[in-house]
C-alpha positions as CSV (number, residue, x, y, z in Angstrom):
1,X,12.3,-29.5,-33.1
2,X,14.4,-28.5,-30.3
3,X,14.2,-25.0,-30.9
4,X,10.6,-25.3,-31.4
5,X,9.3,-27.0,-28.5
6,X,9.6,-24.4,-25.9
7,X,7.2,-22.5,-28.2
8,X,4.2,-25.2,-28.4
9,X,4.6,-25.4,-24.7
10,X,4.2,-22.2,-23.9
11,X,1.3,-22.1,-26.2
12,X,-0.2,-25.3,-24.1
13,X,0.4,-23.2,-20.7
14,X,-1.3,-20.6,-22.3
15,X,-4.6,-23.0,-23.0
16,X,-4.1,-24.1,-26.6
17,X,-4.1,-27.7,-27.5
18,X,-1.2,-28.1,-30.2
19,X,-0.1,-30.9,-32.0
20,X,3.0,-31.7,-34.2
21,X,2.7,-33.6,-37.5
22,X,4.9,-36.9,-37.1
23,X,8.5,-36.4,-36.0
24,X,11.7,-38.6,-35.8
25,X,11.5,-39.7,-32.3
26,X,15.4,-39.1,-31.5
27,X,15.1,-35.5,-32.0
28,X,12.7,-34.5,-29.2
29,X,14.2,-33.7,-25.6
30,X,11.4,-35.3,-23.5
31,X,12.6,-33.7,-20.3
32,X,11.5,-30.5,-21.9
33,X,8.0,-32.0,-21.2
34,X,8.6,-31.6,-17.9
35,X,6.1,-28.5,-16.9
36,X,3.5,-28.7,-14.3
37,X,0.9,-26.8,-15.9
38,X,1.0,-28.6,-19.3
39,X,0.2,-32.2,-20.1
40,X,1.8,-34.3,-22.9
41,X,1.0,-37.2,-25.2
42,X,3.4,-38.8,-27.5
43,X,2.4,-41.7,-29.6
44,X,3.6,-42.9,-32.7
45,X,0.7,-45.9,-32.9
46,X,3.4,-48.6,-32.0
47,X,4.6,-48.9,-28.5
48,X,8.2,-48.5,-29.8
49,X,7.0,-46.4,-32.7
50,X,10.7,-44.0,-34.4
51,X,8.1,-41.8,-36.2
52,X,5.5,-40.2,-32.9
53,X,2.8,-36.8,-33.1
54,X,3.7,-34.9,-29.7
55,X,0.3,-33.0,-28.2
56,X,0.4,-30.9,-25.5
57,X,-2.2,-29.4,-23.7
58,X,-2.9,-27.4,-20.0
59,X,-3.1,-29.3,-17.1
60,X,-6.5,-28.4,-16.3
61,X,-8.0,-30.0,-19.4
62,X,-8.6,-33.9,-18.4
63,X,-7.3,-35.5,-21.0
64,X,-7.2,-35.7,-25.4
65,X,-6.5,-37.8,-27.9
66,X,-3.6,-38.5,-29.1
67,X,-4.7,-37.8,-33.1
68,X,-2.9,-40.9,-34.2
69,X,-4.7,-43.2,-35.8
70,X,-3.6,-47.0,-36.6
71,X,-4.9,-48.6,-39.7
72,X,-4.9,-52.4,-41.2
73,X,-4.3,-52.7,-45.0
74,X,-5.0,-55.9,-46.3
75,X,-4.7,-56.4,-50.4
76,X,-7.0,-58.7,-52.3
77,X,-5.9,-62.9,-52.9
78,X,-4.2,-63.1,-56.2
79,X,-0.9,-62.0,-57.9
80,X,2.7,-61.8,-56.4
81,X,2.5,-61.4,-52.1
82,X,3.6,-57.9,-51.4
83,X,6.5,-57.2,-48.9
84,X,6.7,-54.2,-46.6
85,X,9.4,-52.6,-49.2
86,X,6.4,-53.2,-52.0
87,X,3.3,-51.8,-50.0
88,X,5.8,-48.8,-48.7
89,X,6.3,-47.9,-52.8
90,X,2.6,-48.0,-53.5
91,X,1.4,-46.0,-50.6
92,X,4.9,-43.7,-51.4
93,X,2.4,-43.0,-54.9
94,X,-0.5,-41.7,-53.0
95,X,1.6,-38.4,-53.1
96,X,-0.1,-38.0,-48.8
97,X,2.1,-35.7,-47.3
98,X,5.1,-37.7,-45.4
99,X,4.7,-36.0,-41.8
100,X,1.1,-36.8,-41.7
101,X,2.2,-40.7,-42.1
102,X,4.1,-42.6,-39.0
103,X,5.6,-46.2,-39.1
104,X,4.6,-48.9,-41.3
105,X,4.6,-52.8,-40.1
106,X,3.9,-56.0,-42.1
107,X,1.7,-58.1,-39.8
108,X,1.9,-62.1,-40.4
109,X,-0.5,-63.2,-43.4
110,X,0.3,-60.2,-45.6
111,X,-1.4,-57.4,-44.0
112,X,0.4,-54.0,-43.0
113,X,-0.3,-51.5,-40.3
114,X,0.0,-47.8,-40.8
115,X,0.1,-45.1,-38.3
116,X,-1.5,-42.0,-39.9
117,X,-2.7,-38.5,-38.7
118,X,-4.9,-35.7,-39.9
119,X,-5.9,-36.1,-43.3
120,X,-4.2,-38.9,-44.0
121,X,-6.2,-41.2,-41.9
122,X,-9.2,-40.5,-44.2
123,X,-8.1,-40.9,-47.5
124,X,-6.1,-44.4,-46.2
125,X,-9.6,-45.3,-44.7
126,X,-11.5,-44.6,-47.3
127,X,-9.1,-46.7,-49.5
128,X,-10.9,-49.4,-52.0
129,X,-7.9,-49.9,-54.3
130,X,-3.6,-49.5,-54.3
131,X,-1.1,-50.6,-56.8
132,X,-3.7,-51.6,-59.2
133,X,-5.0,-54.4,-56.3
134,X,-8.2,-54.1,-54.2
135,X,-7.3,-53.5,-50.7
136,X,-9.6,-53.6,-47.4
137,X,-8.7,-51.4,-44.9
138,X,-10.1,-51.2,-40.9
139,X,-9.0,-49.1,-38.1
140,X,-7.5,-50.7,-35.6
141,X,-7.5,-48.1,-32.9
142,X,-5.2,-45.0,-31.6
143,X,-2.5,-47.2,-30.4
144,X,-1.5,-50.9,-31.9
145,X,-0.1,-53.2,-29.3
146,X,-1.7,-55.3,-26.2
147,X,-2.0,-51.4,-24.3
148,X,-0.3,-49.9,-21.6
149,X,-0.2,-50.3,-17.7
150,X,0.7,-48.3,-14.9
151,X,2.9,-50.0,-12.6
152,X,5.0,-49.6,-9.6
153,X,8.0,-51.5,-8.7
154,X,11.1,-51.6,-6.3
155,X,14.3,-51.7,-7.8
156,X,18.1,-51.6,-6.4
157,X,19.1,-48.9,-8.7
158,X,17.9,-46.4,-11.6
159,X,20.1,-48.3,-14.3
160,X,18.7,-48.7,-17.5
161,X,19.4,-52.4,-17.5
162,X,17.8,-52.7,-13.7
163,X,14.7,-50.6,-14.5
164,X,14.3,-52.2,-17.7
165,X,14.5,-55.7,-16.7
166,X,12.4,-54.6,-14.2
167,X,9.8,-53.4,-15.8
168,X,9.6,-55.4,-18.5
169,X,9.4,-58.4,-16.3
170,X,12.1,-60.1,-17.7
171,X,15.4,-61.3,-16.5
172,X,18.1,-58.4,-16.3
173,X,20.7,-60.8,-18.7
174,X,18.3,-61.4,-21.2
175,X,17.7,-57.2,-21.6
176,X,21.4,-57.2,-21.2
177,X,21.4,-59.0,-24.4
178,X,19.4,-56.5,-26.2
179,X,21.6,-53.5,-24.7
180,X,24.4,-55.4,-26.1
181,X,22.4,-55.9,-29.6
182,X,21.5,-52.2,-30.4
183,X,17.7,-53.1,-29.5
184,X,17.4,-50.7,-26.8
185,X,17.0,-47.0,-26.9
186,X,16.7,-44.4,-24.1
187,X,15.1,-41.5,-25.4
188,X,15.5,-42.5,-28.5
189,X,19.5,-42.7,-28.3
190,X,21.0,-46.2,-28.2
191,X,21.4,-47.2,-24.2
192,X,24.1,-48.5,-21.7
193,X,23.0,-50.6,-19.3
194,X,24.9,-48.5,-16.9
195,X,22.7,-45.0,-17.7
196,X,21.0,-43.9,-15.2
197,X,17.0,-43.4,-16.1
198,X,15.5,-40.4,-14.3
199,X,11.6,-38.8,-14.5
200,X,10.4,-38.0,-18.1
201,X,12.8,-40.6,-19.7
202,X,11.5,-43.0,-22.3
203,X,13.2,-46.6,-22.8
204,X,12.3,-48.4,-25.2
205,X,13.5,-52.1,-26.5
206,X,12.7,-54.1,-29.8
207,X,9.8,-56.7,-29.5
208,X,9.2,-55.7,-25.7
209,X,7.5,-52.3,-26.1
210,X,8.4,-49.2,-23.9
211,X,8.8,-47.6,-20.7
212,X,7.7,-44.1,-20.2
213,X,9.6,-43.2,-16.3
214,X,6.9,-41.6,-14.6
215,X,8.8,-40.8,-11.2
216,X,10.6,-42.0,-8.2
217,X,7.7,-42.6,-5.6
218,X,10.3,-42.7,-2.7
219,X,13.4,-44.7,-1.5
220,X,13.2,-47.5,1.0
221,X,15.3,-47.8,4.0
222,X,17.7,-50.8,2.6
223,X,18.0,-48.2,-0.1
224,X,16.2,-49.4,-2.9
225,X,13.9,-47.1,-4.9
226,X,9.9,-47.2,-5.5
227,X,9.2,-46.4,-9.0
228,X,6.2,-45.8,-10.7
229,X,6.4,-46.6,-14.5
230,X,3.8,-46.8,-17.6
231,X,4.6,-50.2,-19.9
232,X,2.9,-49.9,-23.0
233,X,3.6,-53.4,-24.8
């Protein structure tokens, strides 16, 4: 993908819209994104989605979708309770093609969530039956999760830990914590609290959602930096 990605944004600066299938998450180099004549969306239908579909697109055009589509699979009452490991080995049997198909989640009460593209999000939708069981299946929109927000906030530093807790709008120990537990990711590498987060970095942390740096708006006169960031929770 790294290889790759200067060509599809050339092809956006040149006024295509392109789109990727899914792709692992860790292997894309979001500063590469960084081009004032093309605009980017990456969305994997989770907020701290591994598996995301990059589209880019020229600035001039206001805005597109993001092609990703989240869908709620609920099987039919009756017989043994399916786990996430189950309903992953019957959809697996569908034969869809893997990149067209982003991450799975088992939602409380036995339903999973599905993030799909292309022509997978069809033939899930269009689903009556899997594994022998009937199964009823809704959209539940382009991107799972309470949304995202815009927001702009002073901080000391451009840590990961500061900007983080920051953000989030939680205390700075109890992200620490999830530093310390493997649960947070800059750019889809595991963080230090002691990284420094700079424009086009993406941080996100398990159960919390993630934070896409949109810029440094300026820096204050006791030295503490104006940030503007988007949440999506």
């Amino acid at each position: 993908m790294k290889q790759k990605l200067p060509t599809l944004v050339a092809q956006a600066r040149g006024g295509r819209v392109v789109r990727t299938p899914f792709l692992d998450g860790d292997d894309l180099d979001r500063r590469a994104l960084q081009d004032d004549e093309v605009r980017s969306v990456l969305a994997g239908g989770f907020p701290d989605a591994r598996r995301v579909v990059l589209t880019l697109y020229p600035a001039h055009i206001p805005e597109v979708d993001s092609g990703v589509t989240v869908l709620r699979v609920t099987p039919a009452p009756g017989g043994p309770a399916w786990d996430i490991q189950d309903f992953s080995v019957q959809l697996r049997r569908l034969n869809l093609p893997e990149d067209l198909l982003g991450d799975v989640r088992e939602e409380r009460g036995g339903s999973f969530l599905v993030a799909t593209t292309g022509k997978a999000a069809q033939i899930l939708a269009d689903l009556t039956e899997l594994g022998g069981r009937a199964v009823a299946v809704e959209a539940v929109g382009e991107t799972a999760g309470r949304g995202s927000k815009t927001r702009e906030v002073v901080v000391p530093s451009l840590r990961v830990d500061v900007v983080g807790a920051k953000g989030f709008g939680i205390s700075r120990a109890y992200f620490q914590q999830g530093i310390d537990g493997g649960k947070v990711r800059l750019n889809g590498q595991p963080a230090r609290a002691s990284s420094e987060i700079r424009e086009g970095d993406s941080l996100s942390a398990e159960g919390l959602g993630r934070i896409d740096f949109k810029r440094v708006v300026n820096e204050t006169r006791r030295g503490n930096f104006k940030v503007e960031l988007e949440v999506h929770r």
